[in-house]
C-alpha positions as CSV (number, residue, x, y, z in Angstrom):
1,X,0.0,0.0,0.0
2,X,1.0,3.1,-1.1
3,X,-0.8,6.5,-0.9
4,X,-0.3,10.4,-0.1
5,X,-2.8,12.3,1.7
6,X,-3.4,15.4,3.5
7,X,-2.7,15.5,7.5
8,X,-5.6,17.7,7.9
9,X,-8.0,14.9,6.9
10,X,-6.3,11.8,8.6
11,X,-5.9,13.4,11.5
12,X,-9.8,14.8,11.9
13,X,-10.8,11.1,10.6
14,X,-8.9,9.1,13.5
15,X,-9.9,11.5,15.8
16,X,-13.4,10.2,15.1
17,X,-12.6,6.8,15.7
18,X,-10.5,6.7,18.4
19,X,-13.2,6.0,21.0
20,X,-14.9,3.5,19.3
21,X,-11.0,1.9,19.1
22,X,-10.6,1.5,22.6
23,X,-8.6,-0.4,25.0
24,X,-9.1,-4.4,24.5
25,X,-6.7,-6.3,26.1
26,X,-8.7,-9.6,24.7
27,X,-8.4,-8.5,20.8
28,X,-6.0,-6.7,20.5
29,X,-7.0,-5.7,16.7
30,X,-10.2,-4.3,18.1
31,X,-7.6,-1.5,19.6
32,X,-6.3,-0.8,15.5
33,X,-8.0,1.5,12.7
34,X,-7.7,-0.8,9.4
35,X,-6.1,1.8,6.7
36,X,-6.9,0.3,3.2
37,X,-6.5,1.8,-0.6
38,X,-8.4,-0.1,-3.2
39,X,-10.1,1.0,-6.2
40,X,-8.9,4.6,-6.7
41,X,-10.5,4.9,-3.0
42,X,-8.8,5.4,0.5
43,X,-10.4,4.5,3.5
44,X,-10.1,4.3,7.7
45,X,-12.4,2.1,9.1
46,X,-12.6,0.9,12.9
47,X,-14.9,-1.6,15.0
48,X,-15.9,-2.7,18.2
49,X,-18.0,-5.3,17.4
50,X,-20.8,-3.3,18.4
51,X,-20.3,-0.1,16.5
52,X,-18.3,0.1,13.0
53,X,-17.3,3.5,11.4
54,X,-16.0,3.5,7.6
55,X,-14.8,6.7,5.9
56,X,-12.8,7.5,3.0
57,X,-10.6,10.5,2.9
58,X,-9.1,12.6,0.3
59,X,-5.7,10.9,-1.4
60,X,-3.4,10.0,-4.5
61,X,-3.1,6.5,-4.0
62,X,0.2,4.7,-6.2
63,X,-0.3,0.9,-4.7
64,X,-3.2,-1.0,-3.7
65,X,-3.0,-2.7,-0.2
66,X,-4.0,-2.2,3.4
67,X,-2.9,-2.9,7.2
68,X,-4.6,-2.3,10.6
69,X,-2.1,0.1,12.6
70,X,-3.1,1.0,16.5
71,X,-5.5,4.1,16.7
72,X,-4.1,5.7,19.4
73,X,-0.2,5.4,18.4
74,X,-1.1,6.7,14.8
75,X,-3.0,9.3,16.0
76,X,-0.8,10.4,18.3
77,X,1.9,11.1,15.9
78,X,-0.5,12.5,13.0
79,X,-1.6,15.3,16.2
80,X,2.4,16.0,15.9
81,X,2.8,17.1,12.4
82,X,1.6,20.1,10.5
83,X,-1.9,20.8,9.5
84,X,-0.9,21.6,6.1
85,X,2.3,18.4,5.6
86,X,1.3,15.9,3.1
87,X,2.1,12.4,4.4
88,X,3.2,9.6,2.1
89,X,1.8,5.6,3.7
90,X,4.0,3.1,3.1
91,X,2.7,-0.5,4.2
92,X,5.0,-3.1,4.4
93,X,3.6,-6.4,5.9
94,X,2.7,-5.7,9.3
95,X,4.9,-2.0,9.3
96,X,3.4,1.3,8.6
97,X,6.3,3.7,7.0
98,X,5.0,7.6,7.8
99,X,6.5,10.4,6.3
100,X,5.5,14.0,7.1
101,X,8.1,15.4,5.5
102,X,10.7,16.7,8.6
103,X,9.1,14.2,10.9
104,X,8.9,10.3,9.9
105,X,8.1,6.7,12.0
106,X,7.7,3.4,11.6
107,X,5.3,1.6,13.3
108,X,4.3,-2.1,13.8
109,X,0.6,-3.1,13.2
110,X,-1.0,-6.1,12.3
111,X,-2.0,-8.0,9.3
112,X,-5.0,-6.8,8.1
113,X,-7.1,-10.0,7.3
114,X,-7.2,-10.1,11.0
115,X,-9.4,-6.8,11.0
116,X,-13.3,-7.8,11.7
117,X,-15.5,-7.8,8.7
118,X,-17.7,-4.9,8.6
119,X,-21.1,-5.1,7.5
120,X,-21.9,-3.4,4.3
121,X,-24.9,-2.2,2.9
122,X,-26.6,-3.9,0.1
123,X,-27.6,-2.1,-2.6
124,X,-31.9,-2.0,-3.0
125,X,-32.5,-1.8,0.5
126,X,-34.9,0.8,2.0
127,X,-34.0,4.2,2.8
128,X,-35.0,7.0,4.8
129,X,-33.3,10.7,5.0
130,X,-33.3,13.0,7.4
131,X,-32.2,16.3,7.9
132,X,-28.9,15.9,9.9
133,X,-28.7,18.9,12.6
134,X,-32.2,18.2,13.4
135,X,-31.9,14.6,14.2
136,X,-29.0,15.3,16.2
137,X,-30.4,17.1,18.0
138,X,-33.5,15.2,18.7
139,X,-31.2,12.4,20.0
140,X,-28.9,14.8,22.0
141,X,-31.9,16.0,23.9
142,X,-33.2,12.0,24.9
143,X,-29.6,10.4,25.4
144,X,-28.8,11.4,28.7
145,X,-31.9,9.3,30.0
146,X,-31.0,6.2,28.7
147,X,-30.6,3.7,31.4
148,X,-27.3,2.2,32.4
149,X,-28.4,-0.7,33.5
150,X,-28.2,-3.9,31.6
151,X,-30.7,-5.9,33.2
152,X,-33.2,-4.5,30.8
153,X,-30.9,-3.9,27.6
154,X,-33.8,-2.5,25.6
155,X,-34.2,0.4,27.7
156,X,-29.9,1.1,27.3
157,X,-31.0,2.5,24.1
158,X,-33.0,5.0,22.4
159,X,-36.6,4.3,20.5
160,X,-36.9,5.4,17.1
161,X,-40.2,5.0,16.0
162,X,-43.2,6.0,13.4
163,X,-46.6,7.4,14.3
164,X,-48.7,9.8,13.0
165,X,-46.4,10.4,9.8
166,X,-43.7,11.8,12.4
167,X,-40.3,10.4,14.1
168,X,-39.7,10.1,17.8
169,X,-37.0,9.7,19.8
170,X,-37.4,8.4,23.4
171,X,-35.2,7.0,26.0
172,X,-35.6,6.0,29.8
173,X,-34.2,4.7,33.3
174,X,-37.7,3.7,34.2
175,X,-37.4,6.9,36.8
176,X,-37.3,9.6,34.2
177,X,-38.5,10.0,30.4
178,X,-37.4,12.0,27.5
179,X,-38.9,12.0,24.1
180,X,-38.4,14.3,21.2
181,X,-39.9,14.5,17.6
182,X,-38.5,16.0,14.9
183,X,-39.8,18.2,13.3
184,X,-40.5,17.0,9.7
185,X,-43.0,14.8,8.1
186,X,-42.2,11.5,7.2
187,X,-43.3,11.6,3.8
188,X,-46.0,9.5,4.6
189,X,-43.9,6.9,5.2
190,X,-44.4,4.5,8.8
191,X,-40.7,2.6,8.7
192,X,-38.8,0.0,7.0
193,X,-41.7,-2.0,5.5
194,X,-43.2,-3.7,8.7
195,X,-40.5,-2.2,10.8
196,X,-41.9,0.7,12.7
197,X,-40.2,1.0,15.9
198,X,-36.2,-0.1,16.6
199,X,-33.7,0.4,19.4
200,X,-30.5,2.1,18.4
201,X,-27.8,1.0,21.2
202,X,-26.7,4.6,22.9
203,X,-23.0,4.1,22.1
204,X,-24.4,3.9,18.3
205,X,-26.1,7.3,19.0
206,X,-22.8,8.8,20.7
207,X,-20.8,8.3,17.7
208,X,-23.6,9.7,15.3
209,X,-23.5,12.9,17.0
210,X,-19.9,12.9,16.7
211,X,-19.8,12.3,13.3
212,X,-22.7,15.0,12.5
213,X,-20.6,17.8,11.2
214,X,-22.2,21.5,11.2
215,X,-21.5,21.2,7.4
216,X,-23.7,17.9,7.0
217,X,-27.5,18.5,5.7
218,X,-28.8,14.7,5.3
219,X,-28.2,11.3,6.9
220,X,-29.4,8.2,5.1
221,X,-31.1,5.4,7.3
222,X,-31.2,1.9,6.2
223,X,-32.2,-0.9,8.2
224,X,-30.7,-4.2,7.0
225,X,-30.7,-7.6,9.1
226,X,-30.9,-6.9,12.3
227,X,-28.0,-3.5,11.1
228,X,-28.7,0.1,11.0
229,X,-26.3,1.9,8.9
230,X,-26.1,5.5,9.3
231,X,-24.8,7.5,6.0
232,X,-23.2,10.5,5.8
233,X,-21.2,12.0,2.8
234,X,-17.9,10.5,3.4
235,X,-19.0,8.1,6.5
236,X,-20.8,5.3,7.1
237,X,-21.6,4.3,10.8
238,X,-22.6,0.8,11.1
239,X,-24.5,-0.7,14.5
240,X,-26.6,-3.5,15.7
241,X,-30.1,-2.9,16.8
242,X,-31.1,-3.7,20.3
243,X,-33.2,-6.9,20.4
244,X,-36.3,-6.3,22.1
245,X,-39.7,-4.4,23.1
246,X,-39.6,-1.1,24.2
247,X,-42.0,-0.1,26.4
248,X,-45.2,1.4,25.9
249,X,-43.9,4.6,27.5
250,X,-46.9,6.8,25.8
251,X,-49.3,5.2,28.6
252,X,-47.2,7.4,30.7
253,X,-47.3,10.8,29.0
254,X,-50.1,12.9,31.7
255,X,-53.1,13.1,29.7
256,X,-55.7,14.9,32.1
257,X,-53.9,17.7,33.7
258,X,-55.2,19.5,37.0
259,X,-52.4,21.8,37.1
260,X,-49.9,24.0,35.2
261,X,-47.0,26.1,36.3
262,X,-45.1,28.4,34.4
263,X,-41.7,29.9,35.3
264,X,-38.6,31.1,34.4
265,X,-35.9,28.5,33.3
266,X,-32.8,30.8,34.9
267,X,-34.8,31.3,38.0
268,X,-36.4,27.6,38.6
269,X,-32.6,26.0,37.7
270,X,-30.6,28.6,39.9
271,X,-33.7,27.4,42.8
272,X,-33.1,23.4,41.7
273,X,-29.4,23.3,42.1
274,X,-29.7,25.6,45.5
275,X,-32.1,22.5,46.3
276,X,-29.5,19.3,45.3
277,X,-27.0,20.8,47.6
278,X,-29.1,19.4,50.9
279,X,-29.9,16.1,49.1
280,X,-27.9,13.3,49.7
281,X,-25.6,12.2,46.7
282,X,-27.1,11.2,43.6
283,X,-30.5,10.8,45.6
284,X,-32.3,13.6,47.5
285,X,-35.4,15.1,47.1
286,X,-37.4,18.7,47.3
287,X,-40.9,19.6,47.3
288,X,-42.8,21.5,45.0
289,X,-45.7,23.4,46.0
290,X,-47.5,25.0,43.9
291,X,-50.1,27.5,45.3
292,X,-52.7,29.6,42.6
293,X,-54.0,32.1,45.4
294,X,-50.4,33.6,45.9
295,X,-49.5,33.1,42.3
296,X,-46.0,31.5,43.8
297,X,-44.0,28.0,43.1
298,X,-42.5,26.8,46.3
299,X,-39.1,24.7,46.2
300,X,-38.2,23.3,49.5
301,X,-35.5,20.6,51.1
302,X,-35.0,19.5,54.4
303,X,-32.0,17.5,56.0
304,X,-31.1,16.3,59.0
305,X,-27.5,16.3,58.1
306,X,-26.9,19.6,56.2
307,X,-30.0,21.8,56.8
308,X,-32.6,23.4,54.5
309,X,-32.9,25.6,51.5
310,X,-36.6,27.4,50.9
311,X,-37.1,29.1,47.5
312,X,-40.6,30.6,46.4
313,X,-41.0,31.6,42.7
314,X,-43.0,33.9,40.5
315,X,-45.2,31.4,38.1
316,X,-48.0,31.6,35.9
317,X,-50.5,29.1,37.5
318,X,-53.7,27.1,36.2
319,X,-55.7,25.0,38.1
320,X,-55.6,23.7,41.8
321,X,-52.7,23.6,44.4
322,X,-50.2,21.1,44.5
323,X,-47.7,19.7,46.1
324,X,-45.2,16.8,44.3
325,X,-41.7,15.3,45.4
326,X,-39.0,15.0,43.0
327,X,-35.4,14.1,42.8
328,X,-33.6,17.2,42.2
329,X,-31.1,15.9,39.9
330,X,-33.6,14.5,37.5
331,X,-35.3,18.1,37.4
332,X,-31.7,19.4,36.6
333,X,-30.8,17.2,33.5
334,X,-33.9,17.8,31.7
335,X,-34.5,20.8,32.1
336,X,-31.2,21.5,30.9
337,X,-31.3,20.0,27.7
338,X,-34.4,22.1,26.8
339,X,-32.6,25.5,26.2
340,X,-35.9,27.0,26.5
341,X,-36.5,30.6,28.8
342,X,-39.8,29.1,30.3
343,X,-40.2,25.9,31.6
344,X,-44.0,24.9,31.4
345,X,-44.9,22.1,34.8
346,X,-47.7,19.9,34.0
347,X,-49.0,18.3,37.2
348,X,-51.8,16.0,37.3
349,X,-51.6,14.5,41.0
350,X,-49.1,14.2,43.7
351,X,-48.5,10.5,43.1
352,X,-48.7,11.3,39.0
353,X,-46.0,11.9,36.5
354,X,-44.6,15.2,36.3
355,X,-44.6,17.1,32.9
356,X,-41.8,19.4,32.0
357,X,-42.0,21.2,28.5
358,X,-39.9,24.3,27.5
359,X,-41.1,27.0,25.5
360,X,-40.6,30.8,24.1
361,X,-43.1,32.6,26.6
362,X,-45.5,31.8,29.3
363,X,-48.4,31.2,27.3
364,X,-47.4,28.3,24.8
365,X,-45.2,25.6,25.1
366,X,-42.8,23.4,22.5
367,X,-44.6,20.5,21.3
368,X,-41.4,18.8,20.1
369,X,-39.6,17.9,23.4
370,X,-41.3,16.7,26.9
371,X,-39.6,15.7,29.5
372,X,-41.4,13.3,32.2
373,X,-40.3,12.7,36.1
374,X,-41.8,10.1,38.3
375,X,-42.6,11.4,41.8
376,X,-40.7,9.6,44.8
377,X,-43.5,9.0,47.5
378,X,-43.3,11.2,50.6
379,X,-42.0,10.1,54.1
């Protein structure tokens, strides 16, 4: 193998993949980024098993071959050169040969029929686009609720499904929910064929976001045994789908609400976090009272331990007063993810599920984002 690229691009490319090329003391090829020329085309691909990334780059290439050199070694020297060098590959057997023009190296590597077989799309299959910034974000504001425990691995993942001509997002821990829509039709379209509903692994959804440039408009979709591939211009992302059911987390979603609260997102944060600093570690909790006659949103704590913070809002209030417990922490990470002014609280009974939507102004919320907490029972 023989080829001359641009530093530039290598080095952004590995810098991709290094995470997905972690530390595997086991397979040791797993740790490697396979660097292979063939047919006028160069490309860097990695895997985990789980996730594969494929992406050609930019390059002259003089002799077909390929080797899998370790991710972390290569990119650590690449990081050293100039922005602007042209490097010249040089696989030999198991040794990469790196010139950078004043800076050089040789490293060892591995054959690379060793490297895992990436799965590759077949041509026919079914496709959907989307419009990339918008489905990043629709995952970036669900992924921080997906669960980490493994007892249940369908909820380690987040739900993409079809309803109603739109796409959701949703993911849970059982103790909190987070579901967002984007914000396009579907074309009339309800999935891949009989396929309305999979469960793309979070690590999958990690590395997508990654990978999203601010550049990138469209992302093709293809569901293909079990495989999702995600397609960008230059990359393809490759995962397996979670086997399983997700739940039927709409059942959840408050239908009938008694009560809603309106307040400011600086204001009922700033209160929050004043809140989680009497809770106990990751635990905790604070009441929220909400009271119509004095037009005020109470948010208490009490411990034994460290003391008591008291906090009473400004909020636009509907309906009856109220009074819900709620782990502070959970209020804090998704409420944060919003990036709204207003926070909108949807309260249907003390024992219910709490509704948090963001939104513009105090009279309508976003439609596209919700936010659910389950109440802990009081002492």
């Amino acid at each position: 193998m023989k080829v001359l690229c641009k530093s530039e691009y290598l080095n952004k490319t590995i810098h991709n993949m290094e995470r997905v090329a972690g530390k595997n003391t086991t397979l040791p090829i797993l740790t490697t980024i396979l660097l292979e020329a063939r047919n006028s085309i160069f490309s860097l691909s990695v895997t985990n098993l789980e996730v594969g990334i494929v992406t050609k780059i930019p390059a002259k290439i003089e002799k077909d071959g390929a080797i899998a050199i370790p991710a972390r070694l290569l990119g650590g020297f690449i990081q050293t050169l100039s922005s602007t060098s042209d490097i010249f590959l040089e696989g030999k057997g198991e040794v990469l040969f790196v010139d950078g023009g004043s800076q050089s190296a040789i490293i060892k590597g591995f054959n690379a029929q060793e490297f895992p077989i990436i799965p590759k799309q077949r041509n026919g299959q079914e496709n959907i686009i989307l419009p990339a910034q918008e489905m990043r974000g629709a995952i970036e504001k669900v992924l921080p609720f997906v669960s980490l425990n493994e007892t249940r691995p369908e909820l380690t993942g987040v739900e993409m499904s079809f309803d109603g001509g739109y796409i959701f997002f949703a993911a849970t821990d059982s103790f909190r929910l987070g579901e967002s829509r984007l914000g396009v039709r579907s074309d009339g379209r309800d999935g891949w064929g009989g396929t309305k509903s999979i469960i793309i692994p979070a690590v999958a959804c990690h590395e997508l976001i990654r990978l999203i440039g601010p550049e990138d408009k469209g992302v093709t979709l293809t569901v293909q045994e079990k495989q999702l591939f995600f397609t960008l211009p230059s990359t393809t992302l490759v995962s397996r789908l979670i086997d399983g059911r997700y739940p039927d987390y709409k059942q959840i979603i408050p239908r009938s609400i008694a009560t809603t609260a309106v307040v400011r997102t600086e204001d009922f944060l700033r209160a929050i976090k004043a809140a989680a600093l009497f809770t106990q570690s990751s635990g905790g909790e604070v009441n929220i009272d909400i009271s119509k006659e004095k037009g005020l949103l109470g948010i208490t704590t009490q411990s034994q331990e460290a003391g008591e913070s008291n906090a009473a809002l400004h909020a636009t209030i509907q309906g009856e007063a109220q009074r819900v417990v709620l782990n502070p922490r959970y209020i804090i990470d998704g409420i944060a993810v919003m990036g709204c002014p207003f926070i909108h609280i949807s309260i249907t009974a003390g024992t219910a599920p709490v509704l948090f939507r963001g939104g513009d102004n105090e009279e309508h919320s976003h439609e596209d984002v919700l936010y659910i907490v389950m109440p802990i029972k009081s002492r």
